[in-house]
N, C-alpha and C positions, 0 to 999 in steps of 0.2 A: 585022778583028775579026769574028768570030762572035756574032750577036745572039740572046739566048732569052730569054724572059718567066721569070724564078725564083719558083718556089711554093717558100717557106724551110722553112714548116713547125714548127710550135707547140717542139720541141727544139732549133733550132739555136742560138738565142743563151740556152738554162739548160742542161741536161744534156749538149745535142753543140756545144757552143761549139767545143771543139779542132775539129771539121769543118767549121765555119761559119768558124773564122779560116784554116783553113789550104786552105779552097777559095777565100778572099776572094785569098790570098795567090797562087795560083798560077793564077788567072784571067788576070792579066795576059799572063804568059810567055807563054801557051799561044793568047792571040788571043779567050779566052771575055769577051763582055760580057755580065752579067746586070741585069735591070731587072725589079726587084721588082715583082708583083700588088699594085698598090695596096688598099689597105682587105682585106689575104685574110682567110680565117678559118681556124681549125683543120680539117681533115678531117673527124673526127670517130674517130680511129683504126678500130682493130677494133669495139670494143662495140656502137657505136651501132646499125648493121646488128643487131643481137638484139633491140632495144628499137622500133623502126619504122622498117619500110623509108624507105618515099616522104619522110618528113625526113631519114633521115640522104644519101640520095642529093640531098635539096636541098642541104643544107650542102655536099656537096663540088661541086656543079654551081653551087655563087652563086661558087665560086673561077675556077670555069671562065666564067662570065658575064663578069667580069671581068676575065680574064685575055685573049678574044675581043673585049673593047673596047679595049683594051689593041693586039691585034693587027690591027689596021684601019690602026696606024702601022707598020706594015711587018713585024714577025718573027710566025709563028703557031705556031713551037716552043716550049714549055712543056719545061719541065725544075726535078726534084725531085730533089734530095737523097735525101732521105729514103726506104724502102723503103717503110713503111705508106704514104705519103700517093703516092710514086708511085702504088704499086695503087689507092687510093682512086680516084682521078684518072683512072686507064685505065680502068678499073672501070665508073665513072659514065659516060662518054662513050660505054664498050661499050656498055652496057644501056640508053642511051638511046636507041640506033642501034636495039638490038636487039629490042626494044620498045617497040613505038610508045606504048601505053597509059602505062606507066613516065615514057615523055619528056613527055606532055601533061601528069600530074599535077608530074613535078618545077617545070612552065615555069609551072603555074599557081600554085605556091609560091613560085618567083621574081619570079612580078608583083607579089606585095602588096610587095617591095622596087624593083618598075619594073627589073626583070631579065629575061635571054632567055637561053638558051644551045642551037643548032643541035649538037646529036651531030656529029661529023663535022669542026668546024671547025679546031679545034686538033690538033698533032700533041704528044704527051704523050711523054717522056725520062725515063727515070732517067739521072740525073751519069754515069754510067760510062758508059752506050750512047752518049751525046752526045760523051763523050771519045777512045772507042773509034774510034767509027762516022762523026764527025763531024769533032772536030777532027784527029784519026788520029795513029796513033802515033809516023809520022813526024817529028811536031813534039814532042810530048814528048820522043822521043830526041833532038832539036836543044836543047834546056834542060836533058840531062844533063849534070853538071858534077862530080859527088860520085857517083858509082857505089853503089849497095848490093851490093858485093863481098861474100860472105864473111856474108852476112846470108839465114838460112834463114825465107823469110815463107809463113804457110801461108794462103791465100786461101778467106776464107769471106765467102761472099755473105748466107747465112741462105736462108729460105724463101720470102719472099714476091715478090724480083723476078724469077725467072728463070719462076713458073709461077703464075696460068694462061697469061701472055706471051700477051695478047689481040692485039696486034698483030704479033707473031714476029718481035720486036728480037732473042731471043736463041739463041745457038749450040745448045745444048740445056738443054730445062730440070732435070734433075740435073744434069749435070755441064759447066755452062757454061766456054767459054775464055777468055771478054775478061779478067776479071782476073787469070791468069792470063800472058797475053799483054803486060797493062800492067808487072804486075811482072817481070819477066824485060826488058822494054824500060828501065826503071829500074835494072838490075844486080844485083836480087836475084837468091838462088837459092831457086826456086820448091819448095816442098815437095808432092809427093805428095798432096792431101789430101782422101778418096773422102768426105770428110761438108759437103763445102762447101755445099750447099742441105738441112742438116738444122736443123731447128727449135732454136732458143736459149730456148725455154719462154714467150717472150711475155712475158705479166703473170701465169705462174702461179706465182712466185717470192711474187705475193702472196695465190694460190689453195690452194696446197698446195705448200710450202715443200720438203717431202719429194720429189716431182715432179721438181721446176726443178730441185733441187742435182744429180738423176741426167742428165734431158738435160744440164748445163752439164760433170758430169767427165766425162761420155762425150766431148762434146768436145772440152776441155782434154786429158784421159789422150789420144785417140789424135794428137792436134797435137804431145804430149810425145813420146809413141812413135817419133815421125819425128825426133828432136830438134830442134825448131822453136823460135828465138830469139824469134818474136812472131806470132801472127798479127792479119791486115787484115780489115776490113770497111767494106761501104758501107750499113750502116744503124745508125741511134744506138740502136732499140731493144736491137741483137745487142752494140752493145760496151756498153750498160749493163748489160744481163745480165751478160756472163762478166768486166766488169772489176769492177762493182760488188758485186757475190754472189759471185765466187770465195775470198775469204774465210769466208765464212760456210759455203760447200762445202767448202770445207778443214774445217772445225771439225766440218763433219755427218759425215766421212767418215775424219774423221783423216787427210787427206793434208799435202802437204804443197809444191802445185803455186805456180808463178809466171810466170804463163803474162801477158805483154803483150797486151790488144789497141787497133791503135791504127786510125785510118781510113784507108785508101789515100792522099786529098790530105795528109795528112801524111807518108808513105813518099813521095811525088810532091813536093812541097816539100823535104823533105832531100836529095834526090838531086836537083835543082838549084838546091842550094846555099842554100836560105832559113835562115836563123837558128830554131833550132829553137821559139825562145821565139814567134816571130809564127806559130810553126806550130802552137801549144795545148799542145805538152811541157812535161810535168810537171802537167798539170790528172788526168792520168791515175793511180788510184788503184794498180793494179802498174806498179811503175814499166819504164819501157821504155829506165833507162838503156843497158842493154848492145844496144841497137839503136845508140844516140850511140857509143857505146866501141868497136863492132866497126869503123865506120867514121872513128876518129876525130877526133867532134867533143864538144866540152862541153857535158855538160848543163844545161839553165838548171836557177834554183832549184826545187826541189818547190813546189808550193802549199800552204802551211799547213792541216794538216785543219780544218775547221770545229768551231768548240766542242760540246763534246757538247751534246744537246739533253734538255728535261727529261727528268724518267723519266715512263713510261706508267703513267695509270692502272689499276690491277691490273684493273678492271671495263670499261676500255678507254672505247673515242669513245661520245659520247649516238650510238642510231642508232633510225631511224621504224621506227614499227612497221609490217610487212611487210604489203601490203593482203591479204584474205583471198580464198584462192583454195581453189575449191569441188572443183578438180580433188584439189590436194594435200591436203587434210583428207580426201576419199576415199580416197585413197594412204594416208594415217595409220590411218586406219580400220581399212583390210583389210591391213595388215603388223602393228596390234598383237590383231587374231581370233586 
């Protein structure tokens, strides 16, 4: 068995559950033991970084403090899931190397909690480099047993793990291979697909709605274009976007796409042979039956939508009043001269 310290990461057990069960699922086969950062905390995703530096780089170095006491019993691999808190995580540990001043001020944050973290000490994974690079594919193709024959998957990483690739885990940052590599070892057939490290809109789905529906059918239409039965990804933000919102895209656009997307360790789980139900199928809001039917296996039940929720206030949430800022009222100023 392969030993690494797992940072889960604030989505795995609410919105990426399907990834959280169905990498708990094929941990086994493949030799991976993970052993949770006791007490971690969330990252702090993207935002916080806008709001103050030297906190939000403490929040994600009290995981890494942690995680370094953690690794005193033997493994100093850390491995994420998740795309955002990967980079968080690489991120932090660059910049503390890379900066001395940066690293004093996080260290002195982490005292008031009796915390230390050395830049340097941990080696920082995203899932798929560790599965790639580490476990090797060798042994994946040894727990083939179900082929993805005949199943056109289009591999989309998103944006955030292949660059700025501070440590140069990966093949290139546009147009990375591992996944790629993984899927074709599984028995898909790999689709063509030149937007695999293009942006999935983030949070601007809740920024400017109009935006995010255009990044999300740029990449649904040309996924369709290839004729692509489903495409994969290894981060929760990128399939909440295009599985969550692609309805709502359809309706801004009048389309009228059905486009799956589901996580690589579920593609990895049905090709050797797990039951689709312990692999999160069906928690998926387009359904991804005909990934089950091309290869066939039966789909578990759908998950009953959730009951609708009240309706919105037409004047919306109470929100504080915005502190006054002397820069923008001179901005207001000289736009209404």
């Amino acid at each position: 068995m392969s030993d690494y310290i797992l940072y889960p990461g604030c989505s795995m057990e609410t919105g990426a559950r399907a990834y959280y069960d169905s990498l708990k699922a094929i941990s086994k086969p493949i030799g991976l033991n993970l052993k949770e950062i006791d007490d971690w905390n969330c990252c702090g995703a993207t935002e916080y970084f806008g709001i103050s530096k030297t906190p939000a780089y403490a929040l994600i170095a009290r995981n890494l403090a942690l995680a370094a006491e953690q690794a005193a019993n033997g493994t100093r691999k850390v491995v994420a899931p998740c795309s955002a808190c990967y980079l968080n995580l690489a991120k932090a540990d660059h910049y503390m190397r890379e900066q001395p001043k940066l690293g004093r001020q996080v260290n002195e944050a982490l005292a008031a909690g009796n915390l230390s973290y050395k830049p340097g000490s941990l080696d920082i994974h995203h899932l798929l480099d560790v599965i790639i690079y580490d476990i090797g594919l060798d042994v994946v193709e040894k727990n083939v047993v179900r082929p993805l024959k005949g199943v056109r998957v289009a591999p989309y990483l998103g944006c955030m793990v292949p660059r700025p690739d501070y440590d140069h885990r990966w093949s290139d940052h546009d147009l990375p291979v591992e996944l790629d590599m993984l899927l074709k070892t599984l028995g898909a057939d790999v689709v063509d697909y030149p937007l695999k490290t293009e942006c999935c809109g983030g949070h601007m789905p809740q920024i400017s709605p109009a935006t995010a529906f255009e990044m999300l059918r740029r990449l649904i239409s040309v996924a369709d274009e290839r004729d692509t039965d489903v495409m994969t990804t290894i981060c929760p933000m990128c399939q909440l976007n295009i599985d969550g919102y692609q309805g709502e895209m359809n309706g801004f656009f009048g389309t009228n796409y059905h486009m799956p997307i589901l996580f690589f360790t579920q593609l990895m789980g049905l090709a050797f042979g797990i039951d689709p139900k312990e692999l999160g199928f069906g928690l998926e809001l387009v359904s991804a039956r005909n990934v089950l039917d091309a290869i066939g296996v039966k789909a578990p039940p759908e998950t009953p939508p959730a009951p609708p929720r009240r309706p919105r206030k037409p004047e919306g949430l109470p929100m504080p009043t915005p502190l006054a800022n002397p820069q923008i009222e001179t901005l207001k100023k000289e736009v209404t001269k």
